[in-house]
Structures are given as structure tokens and as C-alpha cells.
CHARMM internal coordinates of N, CA and C (Angstrom, degrees):
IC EDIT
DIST 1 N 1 CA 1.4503
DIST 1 CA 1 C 1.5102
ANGL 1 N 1 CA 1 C 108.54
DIST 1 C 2 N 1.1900
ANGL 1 CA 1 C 2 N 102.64
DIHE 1 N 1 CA 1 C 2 N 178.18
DIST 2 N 2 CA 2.1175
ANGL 1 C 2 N 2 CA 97.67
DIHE 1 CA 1 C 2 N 2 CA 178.60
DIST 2 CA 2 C 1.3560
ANGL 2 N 2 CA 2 C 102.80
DIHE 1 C 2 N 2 CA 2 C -151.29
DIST 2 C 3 N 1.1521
ANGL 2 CA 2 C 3 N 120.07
DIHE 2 N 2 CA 2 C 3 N -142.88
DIST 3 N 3 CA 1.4702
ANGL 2 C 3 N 3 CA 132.95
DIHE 2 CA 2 C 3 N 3 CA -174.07
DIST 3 CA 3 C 2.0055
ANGL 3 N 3 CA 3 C 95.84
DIHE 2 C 3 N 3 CA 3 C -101.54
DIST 3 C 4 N 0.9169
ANGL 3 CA 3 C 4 N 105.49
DIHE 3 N 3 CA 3 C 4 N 106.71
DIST 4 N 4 CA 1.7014
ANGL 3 C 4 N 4 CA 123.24
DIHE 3 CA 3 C 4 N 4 CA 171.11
DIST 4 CA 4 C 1.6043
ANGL 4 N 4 CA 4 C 99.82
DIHE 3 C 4 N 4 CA 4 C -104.32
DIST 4 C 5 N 1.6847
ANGL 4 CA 4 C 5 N 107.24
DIHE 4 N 4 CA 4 C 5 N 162.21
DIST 5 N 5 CA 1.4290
ANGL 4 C 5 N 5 CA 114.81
DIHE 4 CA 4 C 5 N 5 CA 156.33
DIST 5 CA 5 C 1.5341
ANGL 5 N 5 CA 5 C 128.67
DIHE 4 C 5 N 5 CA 5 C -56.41
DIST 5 C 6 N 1.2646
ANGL 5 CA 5 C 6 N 113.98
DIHE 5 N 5 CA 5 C 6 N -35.36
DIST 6 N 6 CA 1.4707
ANGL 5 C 6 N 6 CA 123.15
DIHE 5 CA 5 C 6 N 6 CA 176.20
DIST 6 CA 6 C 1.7302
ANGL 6 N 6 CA 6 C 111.83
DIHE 5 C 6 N 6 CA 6 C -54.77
DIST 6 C 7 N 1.0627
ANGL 6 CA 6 C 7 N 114.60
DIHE 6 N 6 CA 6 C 7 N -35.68
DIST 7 N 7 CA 1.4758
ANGL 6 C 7 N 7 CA 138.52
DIHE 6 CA 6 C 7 N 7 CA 176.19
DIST 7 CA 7 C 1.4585
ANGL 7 N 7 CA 7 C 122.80
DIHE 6 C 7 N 7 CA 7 C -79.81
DIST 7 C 8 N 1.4152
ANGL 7 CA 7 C 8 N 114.44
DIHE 7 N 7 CA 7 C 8 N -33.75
DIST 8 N 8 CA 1.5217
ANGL 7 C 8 N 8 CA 113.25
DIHE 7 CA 7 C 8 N 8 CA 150.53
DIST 8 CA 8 C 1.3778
ANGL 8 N 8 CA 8 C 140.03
DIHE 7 C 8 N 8 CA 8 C -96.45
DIST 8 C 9 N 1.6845
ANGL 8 CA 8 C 9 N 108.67
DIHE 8 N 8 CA 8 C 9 N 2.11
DIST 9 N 9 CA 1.1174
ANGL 8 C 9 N 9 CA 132.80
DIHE 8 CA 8 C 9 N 9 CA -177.97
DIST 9 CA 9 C 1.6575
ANGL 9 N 9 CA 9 C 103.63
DIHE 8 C 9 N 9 CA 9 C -89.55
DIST 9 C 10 N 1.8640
ANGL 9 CA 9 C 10 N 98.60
DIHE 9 N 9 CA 9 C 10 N -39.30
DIST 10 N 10 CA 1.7203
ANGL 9 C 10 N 10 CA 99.28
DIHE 9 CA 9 C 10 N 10 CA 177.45
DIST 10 CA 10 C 1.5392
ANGL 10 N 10 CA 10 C 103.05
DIHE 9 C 10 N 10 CA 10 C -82.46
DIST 10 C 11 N 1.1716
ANGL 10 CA 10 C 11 N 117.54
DIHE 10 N 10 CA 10 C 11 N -20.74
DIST 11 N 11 CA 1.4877
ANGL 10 C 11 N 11 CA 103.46
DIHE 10 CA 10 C 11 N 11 CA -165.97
DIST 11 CA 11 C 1.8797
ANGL 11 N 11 CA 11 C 98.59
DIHE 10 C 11 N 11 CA 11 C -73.72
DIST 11 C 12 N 1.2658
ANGL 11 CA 11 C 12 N 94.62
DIHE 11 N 11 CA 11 C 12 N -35.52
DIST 12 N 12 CA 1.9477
ANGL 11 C 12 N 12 CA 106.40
DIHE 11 CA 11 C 12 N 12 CA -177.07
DIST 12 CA 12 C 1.4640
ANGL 12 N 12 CA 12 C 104.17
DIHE 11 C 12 N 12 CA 12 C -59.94
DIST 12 C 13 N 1.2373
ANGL 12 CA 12 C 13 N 135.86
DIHE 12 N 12 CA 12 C 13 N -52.49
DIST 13 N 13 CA 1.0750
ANGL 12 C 13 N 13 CA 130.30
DIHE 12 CA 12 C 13 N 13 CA -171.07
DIST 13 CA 13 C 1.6212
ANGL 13 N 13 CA 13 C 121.89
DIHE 12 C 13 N 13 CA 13 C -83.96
DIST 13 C 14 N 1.6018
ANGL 13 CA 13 C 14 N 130.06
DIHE 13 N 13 CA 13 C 14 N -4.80
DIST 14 N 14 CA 0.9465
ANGL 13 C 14 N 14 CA 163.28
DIHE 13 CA 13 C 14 N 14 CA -173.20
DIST 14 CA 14 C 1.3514
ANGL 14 N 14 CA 14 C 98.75
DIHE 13 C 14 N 14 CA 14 C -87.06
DIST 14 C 15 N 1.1119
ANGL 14 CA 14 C 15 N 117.01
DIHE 14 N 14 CA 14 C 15 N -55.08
DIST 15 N 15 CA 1.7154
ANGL 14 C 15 N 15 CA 138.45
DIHE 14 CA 14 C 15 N 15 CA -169.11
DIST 15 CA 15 C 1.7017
ANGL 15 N 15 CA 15 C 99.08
DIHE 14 C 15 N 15 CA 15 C -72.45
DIST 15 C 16 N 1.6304
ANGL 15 CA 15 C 16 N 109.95
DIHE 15 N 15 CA 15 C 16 N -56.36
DIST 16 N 16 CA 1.5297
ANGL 15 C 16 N 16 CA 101.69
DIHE 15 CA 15 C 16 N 16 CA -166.94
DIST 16 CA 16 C 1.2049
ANGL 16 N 16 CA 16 C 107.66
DIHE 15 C 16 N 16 CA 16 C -81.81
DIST 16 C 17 N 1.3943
ANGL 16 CA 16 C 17 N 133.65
DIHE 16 N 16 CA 16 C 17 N 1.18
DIST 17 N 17 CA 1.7262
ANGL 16 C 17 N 17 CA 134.07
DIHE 16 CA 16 C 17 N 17 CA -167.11
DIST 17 CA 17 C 1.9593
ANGL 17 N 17 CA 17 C 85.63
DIHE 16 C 17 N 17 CA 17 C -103.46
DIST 17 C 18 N 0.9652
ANGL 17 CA 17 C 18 N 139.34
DIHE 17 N 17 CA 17 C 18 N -40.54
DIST 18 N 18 CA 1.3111
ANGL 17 C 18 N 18 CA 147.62
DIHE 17 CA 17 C 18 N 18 CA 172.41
DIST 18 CA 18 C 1.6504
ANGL 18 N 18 CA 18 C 109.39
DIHE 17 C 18 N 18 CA 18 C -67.58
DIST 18 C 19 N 1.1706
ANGL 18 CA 18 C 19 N 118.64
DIHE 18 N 18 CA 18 C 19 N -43.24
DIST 19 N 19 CA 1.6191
ANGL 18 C 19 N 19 CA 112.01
DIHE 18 CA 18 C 19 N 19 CA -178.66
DIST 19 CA 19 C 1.7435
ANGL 19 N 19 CA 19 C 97.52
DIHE 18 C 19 N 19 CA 19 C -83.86
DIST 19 C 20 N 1.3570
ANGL 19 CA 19 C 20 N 142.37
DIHE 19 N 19 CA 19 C 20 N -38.43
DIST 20 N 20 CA 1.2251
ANGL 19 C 20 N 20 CA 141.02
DIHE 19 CA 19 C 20 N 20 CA -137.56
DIST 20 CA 20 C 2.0485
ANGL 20 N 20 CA 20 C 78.68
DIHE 19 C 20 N 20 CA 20 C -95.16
DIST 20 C 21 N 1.3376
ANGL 20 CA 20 C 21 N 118.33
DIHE 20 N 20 CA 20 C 21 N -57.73
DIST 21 N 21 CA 1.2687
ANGL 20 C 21 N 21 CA 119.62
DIHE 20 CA 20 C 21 N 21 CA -160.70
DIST 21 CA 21 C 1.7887
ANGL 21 N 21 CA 21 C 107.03
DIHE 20 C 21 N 21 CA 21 C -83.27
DIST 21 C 22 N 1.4451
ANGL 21 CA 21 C 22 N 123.25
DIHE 21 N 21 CA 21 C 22 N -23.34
DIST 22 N 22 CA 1.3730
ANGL 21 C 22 N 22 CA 117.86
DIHE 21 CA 21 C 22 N 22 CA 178.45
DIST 22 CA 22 C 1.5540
ANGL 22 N 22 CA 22 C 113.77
DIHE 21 C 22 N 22 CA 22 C 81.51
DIST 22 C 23 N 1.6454
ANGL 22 CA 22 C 23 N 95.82
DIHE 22 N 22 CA 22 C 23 N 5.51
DIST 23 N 23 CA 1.4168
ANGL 22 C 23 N 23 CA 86.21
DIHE 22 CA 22 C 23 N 23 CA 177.63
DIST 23 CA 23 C 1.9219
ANGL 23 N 23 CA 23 C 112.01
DIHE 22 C 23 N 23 CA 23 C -136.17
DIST 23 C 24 N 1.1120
ANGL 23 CA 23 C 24 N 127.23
DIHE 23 N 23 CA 23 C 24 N 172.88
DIST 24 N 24 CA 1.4569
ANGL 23 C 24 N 24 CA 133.99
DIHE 23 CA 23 C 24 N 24 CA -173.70
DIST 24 CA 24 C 1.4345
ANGL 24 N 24 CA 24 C 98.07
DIHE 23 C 24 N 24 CA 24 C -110.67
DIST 24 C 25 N 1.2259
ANGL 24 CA 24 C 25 N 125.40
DIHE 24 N 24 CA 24 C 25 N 174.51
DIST 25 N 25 CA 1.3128
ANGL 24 C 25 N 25 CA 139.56
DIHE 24 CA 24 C 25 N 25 CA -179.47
DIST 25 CA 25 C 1.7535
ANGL 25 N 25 CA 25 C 113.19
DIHE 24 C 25 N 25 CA 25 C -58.23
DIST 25 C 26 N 1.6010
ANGL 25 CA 25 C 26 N 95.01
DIHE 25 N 25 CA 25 C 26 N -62.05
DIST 26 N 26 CA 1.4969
ANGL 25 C 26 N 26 CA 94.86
DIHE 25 CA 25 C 26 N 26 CA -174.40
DIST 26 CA 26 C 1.5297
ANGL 26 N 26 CA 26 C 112.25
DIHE 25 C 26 N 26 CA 26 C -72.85
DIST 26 C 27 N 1.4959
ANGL 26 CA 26 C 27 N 124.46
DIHE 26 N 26 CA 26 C 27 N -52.59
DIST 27 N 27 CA 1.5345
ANGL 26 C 27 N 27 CA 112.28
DIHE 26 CA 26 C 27 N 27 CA 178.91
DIST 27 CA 27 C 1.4217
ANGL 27 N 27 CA 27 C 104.72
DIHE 26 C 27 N 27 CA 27 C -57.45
DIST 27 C 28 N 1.3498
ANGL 27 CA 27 C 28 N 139.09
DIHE 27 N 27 CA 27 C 28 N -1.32
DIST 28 N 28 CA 1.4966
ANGL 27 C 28 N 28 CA 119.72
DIHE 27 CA 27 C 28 N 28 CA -173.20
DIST 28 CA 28 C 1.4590
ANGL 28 N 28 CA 28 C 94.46
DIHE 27 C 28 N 28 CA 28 C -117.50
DIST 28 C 29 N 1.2749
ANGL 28 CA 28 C 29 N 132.99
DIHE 28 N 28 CA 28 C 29 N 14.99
DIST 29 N 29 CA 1.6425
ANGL 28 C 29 N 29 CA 129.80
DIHE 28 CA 28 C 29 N 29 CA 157.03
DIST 29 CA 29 C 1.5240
ANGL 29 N 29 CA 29 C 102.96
DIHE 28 C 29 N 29 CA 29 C -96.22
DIST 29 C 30 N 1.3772
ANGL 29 CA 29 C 30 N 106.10
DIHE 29 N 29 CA 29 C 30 N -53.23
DIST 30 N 30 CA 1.9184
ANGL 29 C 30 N 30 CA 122.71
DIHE 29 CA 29 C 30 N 30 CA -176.94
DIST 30 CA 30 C 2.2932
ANGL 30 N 30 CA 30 C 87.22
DIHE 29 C 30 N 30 CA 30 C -39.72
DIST 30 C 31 N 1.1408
ANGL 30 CA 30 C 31 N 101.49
DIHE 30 N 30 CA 30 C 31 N -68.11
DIST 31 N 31 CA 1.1624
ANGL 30 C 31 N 31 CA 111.33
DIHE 30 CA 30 C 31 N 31 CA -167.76
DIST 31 CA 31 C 1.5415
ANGL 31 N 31 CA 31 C 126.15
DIHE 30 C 31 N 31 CA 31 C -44.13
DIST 31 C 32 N 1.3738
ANGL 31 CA 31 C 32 N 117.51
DIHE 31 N 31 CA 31 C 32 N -2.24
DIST 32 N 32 CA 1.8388
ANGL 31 C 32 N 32 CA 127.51
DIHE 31 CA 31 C 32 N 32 CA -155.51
DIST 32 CA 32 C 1.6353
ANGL 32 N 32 CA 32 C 89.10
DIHE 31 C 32 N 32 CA 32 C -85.75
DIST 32 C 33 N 1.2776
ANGL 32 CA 32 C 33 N 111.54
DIHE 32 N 32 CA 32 C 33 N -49.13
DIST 33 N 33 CA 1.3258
ANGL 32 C 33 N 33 CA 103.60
DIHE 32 CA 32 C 33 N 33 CA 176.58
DIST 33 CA 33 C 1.6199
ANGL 33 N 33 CA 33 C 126.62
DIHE 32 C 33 N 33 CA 33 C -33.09
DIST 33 C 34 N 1.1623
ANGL 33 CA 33 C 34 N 98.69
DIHE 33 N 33 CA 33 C 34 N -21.31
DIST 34 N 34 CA 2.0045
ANGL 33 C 34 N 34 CA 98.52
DIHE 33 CA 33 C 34 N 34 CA -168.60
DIST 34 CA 34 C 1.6511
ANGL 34 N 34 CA 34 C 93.47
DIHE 33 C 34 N 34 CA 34 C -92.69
DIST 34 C 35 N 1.4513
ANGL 34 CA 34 C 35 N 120.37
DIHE 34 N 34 CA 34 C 35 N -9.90
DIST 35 N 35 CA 1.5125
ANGL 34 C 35 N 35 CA 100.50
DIHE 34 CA 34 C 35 N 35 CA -168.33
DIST 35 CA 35 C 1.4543
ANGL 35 N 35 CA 35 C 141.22
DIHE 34 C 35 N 35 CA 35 C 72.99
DIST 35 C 36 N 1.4835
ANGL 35 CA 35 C 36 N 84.91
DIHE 35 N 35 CA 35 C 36 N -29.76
DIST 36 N 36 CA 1.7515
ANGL 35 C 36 N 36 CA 85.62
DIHE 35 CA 35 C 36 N 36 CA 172.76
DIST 36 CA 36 C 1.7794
ANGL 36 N 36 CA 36 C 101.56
DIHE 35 C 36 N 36 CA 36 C -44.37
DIST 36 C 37 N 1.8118
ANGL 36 CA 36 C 37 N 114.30
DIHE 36 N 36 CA 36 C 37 N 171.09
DIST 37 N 37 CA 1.1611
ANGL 36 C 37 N 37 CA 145.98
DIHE 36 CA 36 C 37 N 37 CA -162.08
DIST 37 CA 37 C 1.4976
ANGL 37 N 37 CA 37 C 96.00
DIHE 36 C 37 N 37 CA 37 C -77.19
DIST 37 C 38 N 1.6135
ANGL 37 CA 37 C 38 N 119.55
DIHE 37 N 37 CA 37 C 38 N -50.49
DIST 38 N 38 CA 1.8192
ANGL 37 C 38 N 38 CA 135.77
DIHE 37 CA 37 C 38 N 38 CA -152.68
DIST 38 CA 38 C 1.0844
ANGL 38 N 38 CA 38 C 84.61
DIHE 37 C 38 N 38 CA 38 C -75.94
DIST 38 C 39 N 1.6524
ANGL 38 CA 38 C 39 N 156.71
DIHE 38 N 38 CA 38 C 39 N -91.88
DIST 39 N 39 CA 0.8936
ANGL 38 C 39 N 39 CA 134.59
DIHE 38 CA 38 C 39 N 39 CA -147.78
DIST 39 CA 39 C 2.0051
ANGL 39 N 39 CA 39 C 121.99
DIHE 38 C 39 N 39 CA 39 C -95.14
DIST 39 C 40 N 1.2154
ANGL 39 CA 39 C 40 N 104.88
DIHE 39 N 39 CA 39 C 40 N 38.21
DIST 40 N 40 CA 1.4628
ANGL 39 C 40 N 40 CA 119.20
DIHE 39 CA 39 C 40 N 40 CA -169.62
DIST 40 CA 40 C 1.7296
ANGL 40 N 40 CA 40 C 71.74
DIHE 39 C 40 N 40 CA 40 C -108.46
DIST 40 C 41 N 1.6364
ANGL 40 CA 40 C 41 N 116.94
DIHE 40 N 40 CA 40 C 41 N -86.94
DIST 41 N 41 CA 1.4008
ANGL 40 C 41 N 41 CA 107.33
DIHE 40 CA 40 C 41 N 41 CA -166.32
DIST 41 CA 41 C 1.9673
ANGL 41 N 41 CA 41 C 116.49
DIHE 40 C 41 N 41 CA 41 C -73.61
DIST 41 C 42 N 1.0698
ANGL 41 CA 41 C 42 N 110.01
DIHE 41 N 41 CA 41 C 42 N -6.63
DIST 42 N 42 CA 1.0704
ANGL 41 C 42 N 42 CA 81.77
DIHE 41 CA 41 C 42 N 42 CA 155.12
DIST 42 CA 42 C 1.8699
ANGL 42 N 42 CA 42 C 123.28
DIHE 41 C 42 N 42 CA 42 C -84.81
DIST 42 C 43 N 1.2263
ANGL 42 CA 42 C 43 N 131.99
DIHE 42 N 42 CA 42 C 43 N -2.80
DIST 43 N 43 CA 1.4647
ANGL 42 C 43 N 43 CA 135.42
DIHE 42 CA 42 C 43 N 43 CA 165.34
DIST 43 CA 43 C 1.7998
ANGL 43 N 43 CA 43 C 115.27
DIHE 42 C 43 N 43 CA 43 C -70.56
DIST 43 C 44 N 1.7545
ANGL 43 CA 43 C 44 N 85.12
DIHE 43 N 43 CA 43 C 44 N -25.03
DIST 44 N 44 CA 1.7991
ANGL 43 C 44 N 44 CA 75.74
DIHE 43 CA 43 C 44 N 44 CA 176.78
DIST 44 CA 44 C 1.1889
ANGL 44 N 44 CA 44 C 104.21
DIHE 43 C 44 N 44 CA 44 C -100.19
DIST 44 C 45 N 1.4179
ANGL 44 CA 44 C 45 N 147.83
DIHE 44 N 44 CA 44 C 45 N -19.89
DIST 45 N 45 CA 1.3195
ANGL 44 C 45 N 45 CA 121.48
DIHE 44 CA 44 C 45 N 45 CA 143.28
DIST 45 CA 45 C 1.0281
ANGL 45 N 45 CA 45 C 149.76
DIHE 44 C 45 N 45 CA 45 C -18.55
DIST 45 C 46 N 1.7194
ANGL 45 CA 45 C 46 N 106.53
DIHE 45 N 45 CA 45 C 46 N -54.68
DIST 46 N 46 CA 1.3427
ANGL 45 C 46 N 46 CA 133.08
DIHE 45 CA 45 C 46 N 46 CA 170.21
DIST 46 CA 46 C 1.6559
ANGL 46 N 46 CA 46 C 92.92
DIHE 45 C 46 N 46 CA 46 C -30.26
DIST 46 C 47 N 1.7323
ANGL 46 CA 46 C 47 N 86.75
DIHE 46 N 46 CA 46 C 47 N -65.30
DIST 47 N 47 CA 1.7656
ANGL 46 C 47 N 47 CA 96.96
DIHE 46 CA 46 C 47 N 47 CA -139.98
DIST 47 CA 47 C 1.7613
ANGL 47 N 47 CA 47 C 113.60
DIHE 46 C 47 N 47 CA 47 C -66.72
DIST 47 C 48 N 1.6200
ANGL 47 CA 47 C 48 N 101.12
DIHE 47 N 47 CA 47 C 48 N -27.79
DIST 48 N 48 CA 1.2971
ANGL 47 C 48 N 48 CA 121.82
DIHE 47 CA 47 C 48 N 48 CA 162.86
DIST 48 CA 48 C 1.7744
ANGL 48 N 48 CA 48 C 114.29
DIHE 47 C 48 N 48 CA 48 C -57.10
DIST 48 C 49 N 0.9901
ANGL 48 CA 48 C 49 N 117.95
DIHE 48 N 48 CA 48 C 49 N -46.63
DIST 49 N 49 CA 1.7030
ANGL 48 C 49 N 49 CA 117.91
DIHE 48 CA 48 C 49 N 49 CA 166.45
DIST 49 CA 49 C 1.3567
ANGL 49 N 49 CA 49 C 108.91
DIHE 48 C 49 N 49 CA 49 C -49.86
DIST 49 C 50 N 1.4058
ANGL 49 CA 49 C 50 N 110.05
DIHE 49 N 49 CA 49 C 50 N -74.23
DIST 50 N 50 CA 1.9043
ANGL 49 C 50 N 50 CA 114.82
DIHE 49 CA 49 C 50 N 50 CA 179.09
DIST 50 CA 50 C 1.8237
ANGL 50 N 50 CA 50 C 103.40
DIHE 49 C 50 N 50 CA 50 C -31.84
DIST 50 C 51 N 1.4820
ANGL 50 CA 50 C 51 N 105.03
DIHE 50 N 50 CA 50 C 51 N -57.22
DIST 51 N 51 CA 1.1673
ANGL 50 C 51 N 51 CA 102.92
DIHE 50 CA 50 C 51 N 51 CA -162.84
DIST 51 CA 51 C 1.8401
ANGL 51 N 51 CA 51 C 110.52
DIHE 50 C 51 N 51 CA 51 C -57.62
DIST 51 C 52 N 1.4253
ANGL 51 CA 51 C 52 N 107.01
DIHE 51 N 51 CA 51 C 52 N -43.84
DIST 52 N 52 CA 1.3784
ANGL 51 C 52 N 52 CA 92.92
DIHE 51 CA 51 C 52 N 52 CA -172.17
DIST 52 CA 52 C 1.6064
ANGL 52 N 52 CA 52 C 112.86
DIHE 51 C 52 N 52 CA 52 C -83.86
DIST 52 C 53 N 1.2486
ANGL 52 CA 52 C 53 N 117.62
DIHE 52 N 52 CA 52 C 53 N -10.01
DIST 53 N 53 CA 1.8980
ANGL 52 C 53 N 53 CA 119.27
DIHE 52 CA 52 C 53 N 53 CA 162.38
DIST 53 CA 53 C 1.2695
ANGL 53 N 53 CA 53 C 93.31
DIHE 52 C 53 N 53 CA 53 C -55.74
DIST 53 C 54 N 1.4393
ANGL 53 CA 53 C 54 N 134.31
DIHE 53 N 53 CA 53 C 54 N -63.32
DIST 54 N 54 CA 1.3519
ANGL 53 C 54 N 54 CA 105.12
DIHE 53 CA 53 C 54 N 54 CA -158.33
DIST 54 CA 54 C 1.8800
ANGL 54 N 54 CA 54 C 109.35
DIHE 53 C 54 N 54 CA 54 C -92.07
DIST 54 C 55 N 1.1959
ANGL 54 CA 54 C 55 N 116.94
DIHE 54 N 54 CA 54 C 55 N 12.64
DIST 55 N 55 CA 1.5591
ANGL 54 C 55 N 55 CA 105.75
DIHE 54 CA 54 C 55 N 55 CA 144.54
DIST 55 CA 55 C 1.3698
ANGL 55 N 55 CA 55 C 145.12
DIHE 54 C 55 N 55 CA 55 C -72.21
DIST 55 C 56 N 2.0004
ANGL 55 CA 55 C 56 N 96.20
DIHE 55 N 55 CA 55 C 56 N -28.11
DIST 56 N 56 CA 1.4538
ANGL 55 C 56 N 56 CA 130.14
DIHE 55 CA 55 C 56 N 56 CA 170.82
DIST 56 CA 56 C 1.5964
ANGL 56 N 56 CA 56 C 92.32
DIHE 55 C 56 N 56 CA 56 C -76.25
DIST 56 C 57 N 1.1936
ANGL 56 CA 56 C 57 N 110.19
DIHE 56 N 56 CA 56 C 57 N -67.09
DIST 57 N 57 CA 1.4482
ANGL 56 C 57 N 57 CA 81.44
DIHE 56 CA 56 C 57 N 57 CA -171.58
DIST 57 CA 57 C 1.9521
ANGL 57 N 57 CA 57 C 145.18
DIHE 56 C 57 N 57 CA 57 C -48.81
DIST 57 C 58 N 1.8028
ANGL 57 CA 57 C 58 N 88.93
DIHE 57 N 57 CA 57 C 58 N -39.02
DIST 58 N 58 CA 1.5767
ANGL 57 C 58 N 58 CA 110.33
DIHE 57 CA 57 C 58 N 58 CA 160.10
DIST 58 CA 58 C 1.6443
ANGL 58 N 58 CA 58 C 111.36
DIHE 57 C 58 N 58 CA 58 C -25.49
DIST 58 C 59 N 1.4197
ANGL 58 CA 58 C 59 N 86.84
DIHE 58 N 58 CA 58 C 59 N -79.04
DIST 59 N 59 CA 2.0650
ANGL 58 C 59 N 59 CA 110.45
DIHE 58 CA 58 C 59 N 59 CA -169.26
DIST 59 CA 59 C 1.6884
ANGL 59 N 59 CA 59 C 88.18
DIHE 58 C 59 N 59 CA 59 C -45.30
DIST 59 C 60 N 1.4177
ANGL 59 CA 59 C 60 N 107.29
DIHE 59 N 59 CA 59 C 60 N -81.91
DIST 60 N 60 CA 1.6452
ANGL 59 C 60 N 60 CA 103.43
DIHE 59 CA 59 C 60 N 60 CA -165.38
DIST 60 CA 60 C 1.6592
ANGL 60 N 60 CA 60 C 116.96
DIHE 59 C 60 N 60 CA 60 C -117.60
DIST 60 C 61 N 1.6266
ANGL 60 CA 60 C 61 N 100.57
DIHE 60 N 60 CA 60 C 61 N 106.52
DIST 61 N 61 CA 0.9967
ANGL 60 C 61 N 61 CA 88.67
DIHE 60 CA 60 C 61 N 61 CA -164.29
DIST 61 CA 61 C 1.8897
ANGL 61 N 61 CA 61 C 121.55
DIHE 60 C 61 N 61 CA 61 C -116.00
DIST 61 C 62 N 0.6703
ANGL 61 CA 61 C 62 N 111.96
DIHE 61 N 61 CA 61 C 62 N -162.89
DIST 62 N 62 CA 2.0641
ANGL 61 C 62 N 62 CA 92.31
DIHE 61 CA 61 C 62 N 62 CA -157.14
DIST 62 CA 62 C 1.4246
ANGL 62 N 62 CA 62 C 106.68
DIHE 61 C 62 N 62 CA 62 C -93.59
END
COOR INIT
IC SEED 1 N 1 CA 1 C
IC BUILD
């Protein structure tokens, strides 16, 4: 495999959901426990991304 668009498009959007929220995947799951708002919606993002990759992927898939 190599460097495709799918791969700089995830790496781009990976990057701005991490710079905009201040947080990474695992400290912002570790983190749900405190309740605060920042890592409550940033976890449903997460889960909202997964969810629509694998709708994108469904419709058109590689």
C-alpha cells in the first residue's frame, strides 16, 4: 500500500479533532470518568467518526 488520499484525509482530520479538542483517543476515554463536557463530546465524536467510516465504507467500499 502507500500514501493514498484516504490516508491523508484521515491523518488531516485525526490531527484537527486532536488539536481543536486537546485531547487523543485514550486520555479522552481514561478521562469520561470526570464528566466534564470536553471529553464527554469529544468521545462521541470519536464514536460518531467510526460510525460514519463504516457507513462510507458500506456505500463505497475499496
Amino acid at each position: 500500500m502507500g500514501v493514498t488520499l484516504k490516508l491523508i484525509g484521515g491523518s488531516a482530520l485525526f490531527g484537527i479533532g486532536w488539536g481543536l479538542s486537546g485531547l487523543c483517543p485514550g486520555p479522552g476515554i481514561t478521562s469520561l470518568p470526570t464528566l466534564l463536557p470536553g471529553p464527554i463530546l469529544f468521545v462521541i465524536g470519536l464514536f460518531a467518526g467510526f460510525v460514519v467510516y463504516r457507513v462510507m465504507e458500506t456505500v463505497n467500499p475499496r
